[in-house]
N, C-alpha and C positions, 0 to 999 in steps of 0.2 A: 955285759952291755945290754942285751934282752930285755932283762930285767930292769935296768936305769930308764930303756927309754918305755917299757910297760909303768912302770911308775909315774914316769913324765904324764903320760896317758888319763893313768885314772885321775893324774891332780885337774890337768884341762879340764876331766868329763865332770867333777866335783865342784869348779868353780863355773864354768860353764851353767851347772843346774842350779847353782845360788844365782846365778845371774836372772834367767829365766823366772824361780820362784818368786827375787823382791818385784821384776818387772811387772809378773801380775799380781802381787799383789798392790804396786802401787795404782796401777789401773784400775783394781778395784774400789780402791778407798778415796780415786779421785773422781769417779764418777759426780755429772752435775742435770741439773733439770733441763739444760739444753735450752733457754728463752727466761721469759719475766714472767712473775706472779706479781701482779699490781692489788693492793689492797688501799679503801680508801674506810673514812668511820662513817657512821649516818649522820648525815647532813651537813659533811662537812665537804669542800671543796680540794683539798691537800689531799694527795694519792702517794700512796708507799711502795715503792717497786723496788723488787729482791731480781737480781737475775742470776742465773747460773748455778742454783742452791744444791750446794750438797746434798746428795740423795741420803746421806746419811742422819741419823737423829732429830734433834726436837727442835724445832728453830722456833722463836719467839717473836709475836705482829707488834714492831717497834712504834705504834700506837697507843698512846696515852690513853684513850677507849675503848680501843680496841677494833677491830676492823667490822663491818656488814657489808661490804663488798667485797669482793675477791674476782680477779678477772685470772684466768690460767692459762696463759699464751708458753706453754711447755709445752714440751715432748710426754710429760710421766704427768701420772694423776696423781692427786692428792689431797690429804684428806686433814681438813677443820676443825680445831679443839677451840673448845668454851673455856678451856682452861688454860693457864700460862707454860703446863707442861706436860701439853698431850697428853693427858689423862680425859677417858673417858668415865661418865657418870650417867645412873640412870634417868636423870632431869637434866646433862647436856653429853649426848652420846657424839660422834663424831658423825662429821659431817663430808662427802665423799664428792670432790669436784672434777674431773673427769679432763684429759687435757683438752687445749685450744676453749674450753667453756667458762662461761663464767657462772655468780651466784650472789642472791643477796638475802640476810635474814632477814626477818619478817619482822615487822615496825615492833620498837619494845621486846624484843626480847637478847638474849646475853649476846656479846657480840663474842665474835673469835677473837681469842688470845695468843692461839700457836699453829703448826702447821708439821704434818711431815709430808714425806714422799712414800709413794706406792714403788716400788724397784723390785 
């Protein structure tokens, strides 16, 4: 009988610890920016706001030109590609916007096409 209920035992402590392992990892993978990043194009009037963005990967500025404004009313900093897929290059390196700040490039040159998070 020792044994049946030692058995019992280790099954609890086994599902017990899958229990615990998926819950953080779901906490992990659901991590969010905590507020809005408002992105609008030059000289246009239409503003684009993401809220709550996954700290995770490459998010792309659903702007047909591409953004030169960027206001970052988050929790987490983050940082500005020239490119559609967060790739850095030696003529447009990344661009590092710091939270609650905002940011605007400079007349004529490439605007932002993507965005990730600092985490």
């Amino acid at each position: 009988m020792r044994e049946i209920g030692g058995a019992r035992l280790r099954y609890v402590g086994v599902i017990t610890g899958a229990a615990l392992l998926l819950t953080a990892t779901a906490c992990s993978t659901g991590k969010t920016t905590v507020g809005q990043l408002t992105f609008r194009a030059e000289d246009s009037p239409v503003l684009l706001s993401y809220s709550n963005t996954p700290v995770q990967g490459c998010h792309k500025i659903a702007l047909p030109r591409g953004a030169a404004h960027v206001e970052n009313n988050t929790l987490l900093d983050v940082i500005m590609y020239r490119t559609p897929d967060c790739q850095k290059s030696e003529k447009a390196p990344g661009i590092y916007v710091p939270q609650s700040t905002s940011n605007v490039t400079a007349t004529g040159s490439l605007p932002w096409r993507s965005f990730s998070v600092v985490h």
